[in-house]
PyMOL commands that place a pseudoatom at each C-alpha (Angstrom):
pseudoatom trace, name=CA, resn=UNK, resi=1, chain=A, elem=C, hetatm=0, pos=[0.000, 0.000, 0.000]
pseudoatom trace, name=CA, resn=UNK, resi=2, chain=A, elem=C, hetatm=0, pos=[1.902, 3.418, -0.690]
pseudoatom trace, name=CA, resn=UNK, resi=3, chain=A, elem=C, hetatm=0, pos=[0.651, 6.457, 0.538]
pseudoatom trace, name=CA, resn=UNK, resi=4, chain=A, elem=C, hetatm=0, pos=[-0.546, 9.368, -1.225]
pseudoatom trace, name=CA, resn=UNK, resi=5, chain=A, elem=C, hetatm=0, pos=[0.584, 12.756, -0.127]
pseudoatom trace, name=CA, resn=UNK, resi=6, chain=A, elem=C, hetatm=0, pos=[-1.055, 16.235, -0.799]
pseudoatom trace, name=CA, resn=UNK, resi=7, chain=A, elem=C, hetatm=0, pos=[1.019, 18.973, -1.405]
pseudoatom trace, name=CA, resn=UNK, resi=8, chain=A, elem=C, hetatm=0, pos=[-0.132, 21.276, 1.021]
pseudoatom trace, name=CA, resn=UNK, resi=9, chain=A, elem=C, hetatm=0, pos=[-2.647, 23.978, 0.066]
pseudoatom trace, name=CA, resn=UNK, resi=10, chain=A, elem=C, hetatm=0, pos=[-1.907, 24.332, -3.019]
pseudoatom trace, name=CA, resn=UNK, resi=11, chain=A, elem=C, hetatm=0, pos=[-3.295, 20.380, -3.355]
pseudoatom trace, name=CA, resn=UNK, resi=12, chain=A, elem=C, hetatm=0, pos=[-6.942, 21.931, -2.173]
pseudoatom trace, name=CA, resn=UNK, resi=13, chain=A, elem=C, hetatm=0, pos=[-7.089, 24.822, -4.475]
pseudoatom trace, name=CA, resn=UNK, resi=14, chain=A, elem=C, hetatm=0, pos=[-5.537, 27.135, -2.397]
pseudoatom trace, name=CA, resn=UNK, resi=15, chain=A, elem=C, hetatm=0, pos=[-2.276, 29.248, -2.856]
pseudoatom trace, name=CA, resn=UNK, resi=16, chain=A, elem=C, hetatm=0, pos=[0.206, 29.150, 0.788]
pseudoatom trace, name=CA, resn=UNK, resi=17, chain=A, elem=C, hetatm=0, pos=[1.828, 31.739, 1.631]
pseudoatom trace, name=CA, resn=UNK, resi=18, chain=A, elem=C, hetatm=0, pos=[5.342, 30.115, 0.445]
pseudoatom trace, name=CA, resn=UNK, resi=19, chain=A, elem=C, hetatm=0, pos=[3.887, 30.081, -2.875]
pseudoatom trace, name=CA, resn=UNK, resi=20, chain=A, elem=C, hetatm=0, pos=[3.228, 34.008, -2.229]
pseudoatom trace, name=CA, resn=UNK, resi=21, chain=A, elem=C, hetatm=0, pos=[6.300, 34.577, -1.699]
pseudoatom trace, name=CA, resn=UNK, resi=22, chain=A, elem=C, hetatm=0, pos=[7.603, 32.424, -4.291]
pseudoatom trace, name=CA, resn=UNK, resi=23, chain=A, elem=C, hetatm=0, pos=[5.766, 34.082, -6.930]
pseudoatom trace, name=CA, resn=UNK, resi=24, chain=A, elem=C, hetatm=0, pos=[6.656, 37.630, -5.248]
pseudoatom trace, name=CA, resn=UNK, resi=25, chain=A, elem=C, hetatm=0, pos=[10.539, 36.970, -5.408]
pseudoatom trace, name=CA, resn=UNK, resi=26, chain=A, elem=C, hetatm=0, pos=[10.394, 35.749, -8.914]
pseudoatom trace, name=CA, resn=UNK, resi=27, chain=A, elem=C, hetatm=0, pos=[8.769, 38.941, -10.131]
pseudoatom trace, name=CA, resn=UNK, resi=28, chain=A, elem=C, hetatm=0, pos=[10.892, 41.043, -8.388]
pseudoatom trace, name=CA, resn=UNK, resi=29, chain=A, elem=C, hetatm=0, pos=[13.631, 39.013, -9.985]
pseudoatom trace, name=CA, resn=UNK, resi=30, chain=A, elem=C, hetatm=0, pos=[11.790, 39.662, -13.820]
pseudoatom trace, name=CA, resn=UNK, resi=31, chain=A, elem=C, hetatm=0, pos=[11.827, 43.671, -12.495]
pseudoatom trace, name=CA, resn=UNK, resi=32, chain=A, elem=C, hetatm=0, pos=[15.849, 43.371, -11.701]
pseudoatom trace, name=CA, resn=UNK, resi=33, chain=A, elem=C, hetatm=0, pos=[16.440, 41.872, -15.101]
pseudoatom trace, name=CA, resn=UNK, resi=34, chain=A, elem=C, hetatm=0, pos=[14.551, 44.381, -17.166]
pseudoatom trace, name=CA, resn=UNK, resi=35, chain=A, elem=C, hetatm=0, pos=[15.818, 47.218, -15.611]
pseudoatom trace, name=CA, resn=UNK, resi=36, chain=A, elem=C, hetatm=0, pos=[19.763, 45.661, -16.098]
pseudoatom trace, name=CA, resn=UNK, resi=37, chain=A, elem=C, hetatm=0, pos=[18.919, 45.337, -19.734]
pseudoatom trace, name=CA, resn=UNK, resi=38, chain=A, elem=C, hetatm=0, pos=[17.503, 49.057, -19.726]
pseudoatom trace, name=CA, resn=UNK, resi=39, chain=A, elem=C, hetatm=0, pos=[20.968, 49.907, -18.206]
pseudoatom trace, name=CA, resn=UNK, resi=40, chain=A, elem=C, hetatm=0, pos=[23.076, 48.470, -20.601]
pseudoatom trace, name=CA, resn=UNK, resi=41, chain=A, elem=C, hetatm=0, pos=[21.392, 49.516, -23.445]
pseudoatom trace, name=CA, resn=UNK, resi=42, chain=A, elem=C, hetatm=0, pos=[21.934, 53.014, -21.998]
pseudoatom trace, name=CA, resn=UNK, resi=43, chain=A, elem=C, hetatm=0, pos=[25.578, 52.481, -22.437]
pseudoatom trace, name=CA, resn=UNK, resi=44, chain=A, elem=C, hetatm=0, pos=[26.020, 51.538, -18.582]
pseudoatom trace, name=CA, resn=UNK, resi=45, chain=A, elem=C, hetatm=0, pos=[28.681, 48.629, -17.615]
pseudoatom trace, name=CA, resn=UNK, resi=46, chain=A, elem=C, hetatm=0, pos=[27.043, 45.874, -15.772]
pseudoatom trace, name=CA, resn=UNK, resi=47, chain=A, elem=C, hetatm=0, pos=[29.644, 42.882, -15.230]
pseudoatom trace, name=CA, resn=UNK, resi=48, chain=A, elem=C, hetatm=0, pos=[28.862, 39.870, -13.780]
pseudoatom trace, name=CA, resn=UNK, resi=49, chain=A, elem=C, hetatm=0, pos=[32.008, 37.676, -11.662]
pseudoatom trace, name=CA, resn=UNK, resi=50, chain=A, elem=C, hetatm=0, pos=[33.016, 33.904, -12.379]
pseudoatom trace, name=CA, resn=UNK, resi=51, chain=A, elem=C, hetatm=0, pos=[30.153, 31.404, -11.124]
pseudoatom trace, name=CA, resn=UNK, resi=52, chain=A, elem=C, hetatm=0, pos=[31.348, 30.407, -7.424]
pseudoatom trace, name=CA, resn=UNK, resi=53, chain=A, elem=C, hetatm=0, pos=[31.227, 26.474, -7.470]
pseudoatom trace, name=CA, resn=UNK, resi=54, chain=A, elem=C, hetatm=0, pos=[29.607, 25.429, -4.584]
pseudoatom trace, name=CA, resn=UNK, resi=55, chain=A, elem=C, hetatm=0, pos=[28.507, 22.225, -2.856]
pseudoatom trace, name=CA, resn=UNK, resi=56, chain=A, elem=C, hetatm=0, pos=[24.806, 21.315, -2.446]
pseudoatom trace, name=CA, resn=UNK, resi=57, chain=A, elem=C, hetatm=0, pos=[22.089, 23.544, -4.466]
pseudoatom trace, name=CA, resn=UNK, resi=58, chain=A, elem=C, hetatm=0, pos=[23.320, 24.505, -7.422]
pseudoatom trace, name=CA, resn=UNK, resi=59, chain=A, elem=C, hetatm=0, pos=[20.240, 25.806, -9.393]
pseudoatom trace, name=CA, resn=UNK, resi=60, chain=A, elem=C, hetatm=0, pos=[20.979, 29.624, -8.213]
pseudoatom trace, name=CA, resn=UNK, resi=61, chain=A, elem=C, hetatm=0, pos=[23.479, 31.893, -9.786]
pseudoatom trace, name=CA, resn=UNK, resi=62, chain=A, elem=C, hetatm=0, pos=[25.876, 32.855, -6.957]
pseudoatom trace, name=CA, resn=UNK, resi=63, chain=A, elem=C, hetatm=0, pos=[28.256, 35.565, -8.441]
pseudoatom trace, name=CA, resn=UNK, resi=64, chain=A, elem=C, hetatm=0, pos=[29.551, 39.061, -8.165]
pseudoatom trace, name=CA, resn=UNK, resi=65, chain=A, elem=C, hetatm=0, pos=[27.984, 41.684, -9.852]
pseudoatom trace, name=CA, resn=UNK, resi=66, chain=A, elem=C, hetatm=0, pos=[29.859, 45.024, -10.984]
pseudoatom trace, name=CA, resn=UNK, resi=67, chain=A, elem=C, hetatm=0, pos=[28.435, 48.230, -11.718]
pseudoatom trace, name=CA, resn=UNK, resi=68, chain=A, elem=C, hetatm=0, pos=[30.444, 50.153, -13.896]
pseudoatom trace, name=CA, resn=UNK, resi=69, chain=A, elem=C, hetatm=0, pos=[29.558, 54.064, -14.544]
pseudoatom trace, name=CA, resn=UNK, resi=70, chain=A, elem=C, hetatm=0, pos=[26.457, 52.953, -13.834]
pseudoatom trace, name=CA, resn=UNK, resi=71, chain=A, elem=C, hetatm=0, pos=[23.770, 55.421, -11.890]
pseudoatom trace, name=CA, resn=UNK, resi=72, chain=A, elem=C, hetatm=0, pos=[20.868, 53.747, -9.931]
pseudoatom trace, name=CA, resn=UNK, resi=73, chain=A, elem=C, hetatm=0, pos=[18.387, 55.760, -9.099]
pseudoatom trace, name=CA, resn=UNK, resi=74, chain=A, elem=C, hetatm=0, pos=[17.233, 56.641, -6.031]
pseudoatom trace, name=CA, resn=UNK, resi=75, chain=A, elem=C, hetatm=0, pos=[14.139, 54.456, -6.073]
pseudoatom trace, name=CA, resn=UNK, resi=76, chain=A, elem=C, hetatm=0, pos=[15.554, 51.461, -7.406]
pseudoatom trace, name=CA, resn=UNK, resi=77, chain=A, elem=C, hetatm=0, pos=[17.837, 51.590, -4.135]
pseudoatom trace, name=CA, resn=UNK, resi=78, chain=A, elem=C, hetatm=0, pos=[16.676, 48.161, -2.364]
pseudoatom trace, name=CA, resn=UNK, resi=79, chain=A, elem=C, hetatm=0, pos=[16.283, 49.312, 1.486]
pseudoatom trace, name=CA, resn=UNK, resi=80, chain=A, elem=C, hetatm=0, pos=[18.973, 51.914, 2.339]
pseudoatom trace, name=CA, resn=UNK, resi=81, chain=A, elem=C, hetatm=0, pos=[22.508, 53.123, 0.703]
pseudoatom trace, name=CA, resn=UNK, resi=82, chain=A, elem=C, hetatm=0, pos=[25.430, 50.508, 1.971]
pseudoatom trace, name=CA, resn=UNK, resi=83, chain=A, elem=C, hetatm=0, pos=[22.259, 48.620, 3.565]
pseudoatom trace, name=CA, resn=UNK, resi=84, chain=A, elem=C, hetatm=0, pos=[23.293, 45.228, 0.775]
pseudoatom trace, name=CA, resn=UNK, resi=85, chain=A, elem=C, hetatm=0, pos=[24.811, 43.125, 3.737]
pseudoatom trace, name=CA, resn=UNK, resi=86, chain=A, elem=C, hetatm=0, pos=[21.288, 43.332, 5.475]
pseudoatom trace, name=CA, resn=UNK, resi=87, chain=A, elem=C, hetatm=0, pos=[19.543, 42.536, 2.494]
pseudoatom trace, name=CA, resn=UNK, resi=88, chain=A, elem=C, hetatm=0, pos=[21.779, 39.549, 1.465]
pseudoatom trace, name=CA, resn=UNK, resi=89, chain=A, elem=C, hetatm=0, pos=[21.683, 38.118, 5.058]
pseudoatom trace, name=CA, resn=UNK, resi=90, chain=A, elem=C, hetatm=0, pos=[17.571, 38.110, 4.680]
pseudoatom trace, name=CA, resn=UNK, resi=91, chain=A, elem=C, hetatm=0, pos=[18.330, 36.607, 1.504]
pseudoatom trace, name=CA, resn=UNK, resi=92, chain=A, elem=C, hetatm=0, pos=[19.674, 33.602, 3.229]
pseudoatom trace, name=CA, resn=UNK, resi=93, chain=A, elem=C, hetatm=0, pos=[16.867, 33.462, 5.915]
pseudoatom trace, name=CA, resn=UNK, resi=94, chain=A, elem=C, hetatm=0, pos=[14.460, 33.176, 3.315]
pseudoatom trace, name=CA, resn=UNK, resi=95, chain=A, elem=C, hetatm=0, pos=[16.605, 30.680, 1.295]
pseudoatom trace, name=CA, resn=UNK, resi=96, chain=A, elem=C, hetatm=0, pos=[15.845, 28.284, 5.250]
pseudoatom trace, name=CA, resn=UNK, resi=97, chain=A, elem=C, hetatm=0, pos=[12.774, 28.399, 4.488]
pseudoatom trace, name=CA, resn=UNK, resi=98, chain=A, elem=C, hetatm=0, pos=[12.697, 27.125, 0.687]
pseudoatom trace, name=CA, resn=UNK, resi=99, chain=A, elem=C, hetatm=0, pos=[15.725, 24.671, 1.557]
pseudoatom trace, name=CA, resn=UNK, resi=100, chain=A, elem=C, hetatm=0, pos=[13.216, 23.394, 4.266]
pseudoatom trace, name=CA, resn=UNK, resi=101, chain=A, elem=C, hetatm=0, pos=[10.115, 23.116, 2.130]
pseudoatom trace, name=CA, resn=UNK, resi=102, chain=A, elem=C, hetatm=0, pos=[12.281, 21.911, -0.706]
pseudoatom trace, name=CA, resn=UNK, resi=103, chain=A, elem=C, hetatm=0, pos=[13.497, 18.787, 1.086]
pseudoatom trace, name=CA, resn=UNK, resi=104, chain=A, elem=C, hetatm=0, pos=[10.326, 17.542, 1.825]
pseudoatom trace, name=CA, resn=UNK, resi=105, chain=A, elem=C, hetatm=0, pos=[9.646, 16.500, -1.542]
pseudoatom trace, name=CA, resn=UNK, resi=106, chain=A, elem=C, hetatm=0, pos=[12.475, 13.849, -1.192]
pseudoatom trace, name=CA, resn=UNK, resi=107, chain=A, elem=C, hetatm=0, pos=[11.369, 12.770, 2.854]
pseudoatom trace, name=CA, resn=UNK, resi=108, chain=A, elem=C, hetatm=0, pos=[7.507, 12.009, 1.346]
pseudoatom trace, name=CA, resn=UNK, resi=109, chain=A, elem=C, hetatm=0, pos=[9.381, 9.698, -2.137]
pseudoatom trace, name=CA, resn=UNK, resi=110, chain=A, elem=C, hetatm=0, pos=[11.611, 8.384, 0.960]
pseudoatom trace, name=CA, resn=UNK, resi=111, chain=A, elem=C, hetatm=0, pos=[8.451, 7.214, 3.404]
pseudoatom trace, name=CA, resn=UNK, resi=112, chain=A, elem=C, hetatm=0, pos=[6.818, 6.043, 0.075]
pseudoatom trace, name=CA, resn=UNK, resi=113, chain=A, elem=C, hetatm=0, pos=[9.710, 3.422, -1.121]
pseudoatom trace, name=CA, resn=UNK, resi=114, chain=A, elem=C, hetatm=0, pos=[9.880, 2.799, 2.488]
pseudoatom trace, name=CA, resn=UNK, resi=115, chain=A, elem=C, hetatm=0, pos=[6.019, 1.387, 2.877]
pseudoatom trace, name=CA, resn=UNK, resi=116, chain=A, elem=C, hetatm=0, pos=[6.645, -0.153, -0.622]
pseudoatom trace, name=CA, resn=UNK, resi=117, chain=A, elem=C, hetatm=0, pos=[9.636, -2.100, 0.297]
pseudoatom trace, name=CA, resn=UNK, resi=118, chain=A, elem=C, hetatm=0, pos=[8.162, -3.077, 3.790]
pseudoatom trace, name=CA, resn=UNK, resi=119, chain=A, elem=C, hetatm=0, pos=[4.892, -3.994, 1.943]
pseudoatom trace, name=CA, resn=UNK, resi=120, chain=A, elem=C, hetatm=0, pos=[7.226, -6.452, -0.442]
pseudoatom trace, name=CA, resn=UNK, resi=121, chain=A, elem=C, hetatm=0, pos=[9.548, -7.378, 1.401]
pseudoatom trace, name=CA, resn=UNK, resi=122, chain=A, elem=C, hetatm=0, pos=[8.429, -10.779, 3.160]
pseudoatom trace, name=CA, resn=UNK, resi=123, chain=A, elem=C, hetatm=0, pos=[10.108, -12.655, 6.650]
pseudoatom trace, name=CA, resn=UNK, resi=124, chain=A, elem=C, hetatm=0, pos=[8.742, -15.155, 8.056]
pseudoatom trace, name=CA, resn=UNK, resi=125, chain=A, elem=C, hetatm=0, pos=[6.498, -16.047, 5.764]
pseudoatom trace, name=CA, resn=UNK, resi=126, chain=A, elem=C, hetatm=0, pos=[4.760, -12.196, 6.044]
pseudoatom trace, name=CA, resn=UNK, resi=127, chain=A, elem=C, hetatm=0, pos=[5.843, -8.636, 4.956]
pseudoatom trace, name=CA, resn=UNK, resi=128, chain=A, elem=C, hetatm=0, pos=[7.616, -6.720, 7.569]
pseudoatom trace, name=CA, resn=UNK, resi=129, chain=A, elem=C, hetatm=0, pos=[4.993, -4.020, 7.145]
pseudoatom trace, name=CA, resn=UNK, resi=130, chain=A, elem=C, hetatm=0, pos=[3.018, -6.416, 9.856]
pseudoatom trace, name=CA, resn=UNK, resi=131, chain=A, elem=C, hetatm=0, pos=[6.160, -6.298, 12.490]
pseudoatom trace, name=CA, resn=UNK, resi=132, chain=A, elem=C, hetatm=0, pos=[5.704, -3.296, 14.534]
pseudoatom trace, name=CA, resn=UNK, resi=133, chain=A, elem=C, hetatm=0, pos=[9.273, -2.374, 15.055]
pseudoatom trace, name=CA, resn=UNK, resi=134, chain=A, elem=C, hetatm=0, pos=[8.855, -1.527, 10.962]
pseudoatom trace, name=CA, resn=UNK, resi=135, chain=A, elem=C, hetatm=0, pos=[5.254, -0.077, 11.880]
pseudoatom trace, name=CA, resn=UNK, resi=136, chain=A, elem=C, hetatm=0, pos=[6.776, 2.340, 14.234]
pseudoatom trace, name=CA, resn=UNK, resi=137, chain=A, elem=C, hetatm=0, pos=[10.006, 3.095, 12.108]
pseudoatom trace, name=CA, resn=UNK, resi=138, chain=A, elem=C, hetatm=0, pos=[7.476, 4.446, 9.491]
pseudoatom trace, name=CA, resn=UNK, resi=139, chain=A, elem=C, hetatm=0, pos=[5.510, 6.332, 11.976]
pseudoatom trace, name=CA, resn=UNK, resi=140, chain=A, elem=C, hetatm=0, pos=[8.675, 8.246, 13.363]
pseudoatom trace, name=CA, resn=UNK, resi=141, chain=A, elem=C, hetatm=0, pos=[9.420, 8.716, 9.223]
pseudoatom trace, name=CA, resn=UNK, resi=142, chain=A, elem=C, hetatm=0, pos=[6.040, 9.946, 8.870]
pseudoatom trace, name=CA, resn=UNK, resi=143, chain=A, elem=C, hetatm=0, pos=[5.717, 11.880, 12.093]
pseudoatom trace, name=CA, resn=UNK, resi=144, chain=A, elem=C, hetatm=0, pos=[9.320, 13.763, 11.080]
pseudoatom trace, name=CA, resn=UNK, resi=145, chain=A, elem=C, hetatm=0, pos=[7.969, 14.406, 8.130]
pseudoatom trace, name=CA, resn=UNK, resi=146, chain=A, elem=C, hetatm=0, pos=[4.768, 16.270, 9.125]
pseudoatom trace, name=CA, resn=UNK, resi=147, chain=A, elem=C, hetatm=0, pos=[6.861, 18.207, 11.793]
pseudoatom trace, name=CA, resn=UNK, resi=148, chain=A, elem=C, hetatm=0, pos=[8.933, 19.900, 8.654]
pseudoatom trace, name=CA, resn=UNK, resi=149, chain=A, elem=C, hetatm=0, pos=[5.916, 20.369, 6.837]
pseudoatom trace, name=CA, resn=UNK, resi=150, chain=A, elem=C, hetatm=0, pos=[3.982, 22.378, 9.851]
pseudoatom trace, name=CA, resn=UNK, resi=151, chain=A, elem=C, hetatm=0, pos=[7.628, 23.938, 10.521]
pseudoatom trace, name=CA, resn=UNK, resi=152, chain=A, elem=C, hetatm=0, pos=[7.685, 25.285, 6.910]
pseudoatom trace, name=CA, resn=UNK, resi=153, chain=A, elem=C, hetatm=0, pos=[4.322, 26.258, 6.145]
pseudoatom trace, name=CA, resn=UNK, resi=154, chain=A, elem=C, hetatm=0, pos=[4.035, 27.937, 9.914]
pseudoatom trace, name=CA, resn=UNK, resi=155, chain=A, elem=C, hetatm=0, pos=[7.681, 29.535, 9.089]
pseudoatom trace, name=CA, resn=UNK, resi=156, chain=A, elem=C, hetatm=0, pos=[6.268, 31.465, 5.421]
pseudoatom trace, name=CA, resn=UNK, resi=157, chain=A, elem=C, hetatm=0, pos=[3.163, 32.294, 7.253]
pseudoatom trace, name=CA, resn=UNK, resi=158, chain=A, elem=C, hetatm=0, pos=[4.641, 34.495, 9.949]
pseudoatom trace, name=CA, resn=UNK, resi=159, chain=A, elem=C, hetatm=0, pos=[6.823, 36.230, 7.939]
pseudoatom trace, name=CA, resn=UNK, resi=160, chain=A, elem=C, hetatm=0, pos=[4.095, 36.760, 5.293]
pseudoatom trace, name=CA, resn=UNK, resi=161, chain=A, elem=C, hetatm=0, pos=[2.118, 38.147, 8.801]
pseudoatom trace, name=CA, resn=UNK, resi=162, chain=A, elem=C, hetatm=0, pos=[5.199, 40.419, 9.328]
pseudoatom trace, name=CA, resn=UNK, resi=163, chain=A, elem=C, hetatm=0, pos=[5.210, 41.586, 5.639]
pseudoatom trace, name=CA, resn=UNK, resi=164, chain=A, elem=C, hetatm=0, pos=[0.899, 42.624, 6.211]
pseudoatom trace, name=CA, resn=UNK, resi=165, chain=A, elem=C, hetatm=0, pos=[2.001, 43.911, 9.221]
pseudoatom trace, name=CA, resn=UNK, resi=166, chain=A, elem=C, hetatm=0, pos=[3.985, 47.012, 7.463]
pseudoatom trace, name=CA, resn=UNK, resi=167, chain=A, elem=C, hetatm=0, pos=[2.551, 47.207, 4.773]
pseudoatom trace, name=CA, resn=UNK, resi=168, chain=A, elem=C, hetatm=0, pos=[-1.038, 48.488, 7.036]
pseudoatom trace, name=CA, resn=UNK, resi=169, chain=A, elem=C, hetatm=0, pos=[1.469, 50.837, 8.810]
pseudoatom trace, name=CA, resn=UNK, resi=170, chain=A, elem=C, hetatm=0, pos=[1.888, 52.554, 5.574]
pseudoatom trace, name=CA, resn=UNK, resi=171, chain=A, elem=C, hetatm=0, pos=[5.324, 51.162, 4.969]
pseudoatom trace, name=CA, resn=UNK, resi=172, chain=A, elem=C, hetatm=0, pos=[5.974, 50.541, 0.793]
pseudoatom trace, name=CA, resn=UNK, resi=173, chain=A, elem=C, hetatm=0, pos=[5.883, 46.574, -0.290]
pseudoatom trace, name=CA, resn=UNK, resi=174, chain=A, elem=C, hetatm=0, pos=[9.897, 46.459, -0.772]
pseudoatom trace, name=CA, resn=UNK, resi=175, chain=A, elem=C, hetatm=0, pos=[10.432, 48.046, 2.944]
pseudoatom trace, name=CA, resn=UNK, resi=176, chain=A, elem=C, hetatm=0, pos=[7.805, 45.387, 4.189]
pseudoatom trace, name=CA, resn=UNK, resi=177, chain=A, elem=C, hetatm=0, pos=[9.682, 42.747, 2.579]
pseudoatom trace, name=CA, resn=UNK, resi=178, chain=A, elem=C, hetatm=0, pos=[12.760, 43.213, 3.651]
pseudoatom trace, name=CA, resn=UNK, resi=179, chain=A, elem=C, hetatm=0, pos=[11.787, 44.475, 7.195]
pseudoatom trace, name=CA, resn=UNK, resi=180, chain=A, elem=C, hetatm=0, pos=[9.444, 41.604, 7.217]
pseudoatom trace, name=CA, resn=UNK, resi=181, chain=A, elem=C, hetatm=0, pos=[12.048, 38.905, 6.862]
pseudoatom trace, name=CA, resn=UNK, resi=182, chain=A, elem=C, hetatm=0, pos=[14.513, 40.537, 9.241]
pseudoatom trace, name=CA, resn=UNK, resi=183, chain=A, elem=C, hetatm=0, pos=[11.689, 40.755, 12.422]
pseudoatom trace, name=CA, resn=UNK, resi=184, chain=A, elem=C, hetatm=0, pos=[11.129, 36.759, 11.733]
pseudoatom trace, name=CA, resn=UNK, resi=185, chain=A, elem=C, hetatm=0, pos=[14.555, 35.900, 11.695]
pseudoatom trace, name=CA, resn=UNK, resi=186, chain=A, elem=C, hetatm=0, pos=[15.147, 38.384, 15.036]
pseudoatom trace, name=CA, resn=UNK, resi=187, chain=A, elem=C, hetatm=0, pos=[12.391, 36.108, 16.385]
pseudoatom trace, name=CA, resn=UNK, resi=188, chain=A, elem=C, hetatm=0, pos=[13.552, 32.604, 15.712]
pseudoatom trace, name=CA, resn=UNK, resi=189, chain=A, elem=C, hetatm=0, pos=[17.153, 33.459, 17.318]
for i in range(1, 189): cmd.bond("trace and resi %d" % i, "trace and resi %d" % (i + 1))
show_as sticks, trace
zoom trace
């Protein structure tokens, strides 16, 4: 018997609040990229560094990025001037989250081949599915599993709380963001 496991809201018809802020960061991505091809089309020098190779995720650029003679304006300025090492450190708290949620794609395939192979797998003239030293392995499995889950989705939902939070104070969506992220990660220390 394998089980079947829903992917969260988004499996009911509903869109999380990871997926939010998924599809938030990926626009704001699209913005940064349109804007760097408006700047080097304006004669502007925008170089990027050799590709760092790194262990573990490697689906993310991680480079340096020169600019060259190359004005930003005011209100493309992402939180305050010299305020980058802030920004790239909420970078990283965010990127917790998504490793978190990202992992438990692999845990559910895991507890799956495990029921399979304990469903198949026969001693004793029975599967070890029926021995409940297996029974409770899968549980813990299971139980872990749910725990990262609930840690995830309860994770993306407090800083998407922080991020409404601002944004009724009158702050704009970018300060919200950022400020957003940093009061969660404040918290969780």
């Amino acid at each position: 018997m394998a089980v079947k496991f829903p992917t969260g809201p988004a499996h009911q018809g509903k869109v999380g609040p990871y997926q939010k802020a998924v599809d938030e960061v990926q626009d704001y991505i699209r913005q940064l990229n349109f804007r760097a091809t408006k700047a080097i089309e304006s004669g502007q020098v925008i170089k990027l560094g050799e590709e760092e190779k790194k262990l573990g995720i490697r689906s993310s650029s991680t480079r340096q990025v020169f600019f060259e003679k190359t004005k930003v304006p005011v209100e493309n300025l992402l939180g305050e001037r010299n305020g980058g090492f802030k920004i790239a450190m909420n970078a990283l708290n965010v990127g917790r989250i998504k490793l978190g949620a990202g992992n438990l794609d692999g845990q559910r395939r895991v507890i799956s081949g495990a029921i399979d192979y304990a469903n198949n797998r026969f001693q004793f003239k029975q599967p070890i599915s029926n021995f409940d030293s297996i029974k409770e392995k899968i549980a813990m499995m299971a139980a872990s599993c749910y725990a990262g889950e609930s840690s995830c989705y309860r994770a993306a939902s407090d800083v998407q709380s922080k991020i409404d939070e601002y944004l009724s104070n009158g702050f704009s969506k970018q300060e919200s963001e950022l400020k957003g992220v940093e009061k969660w990660h404040r918290k969780i220390i």
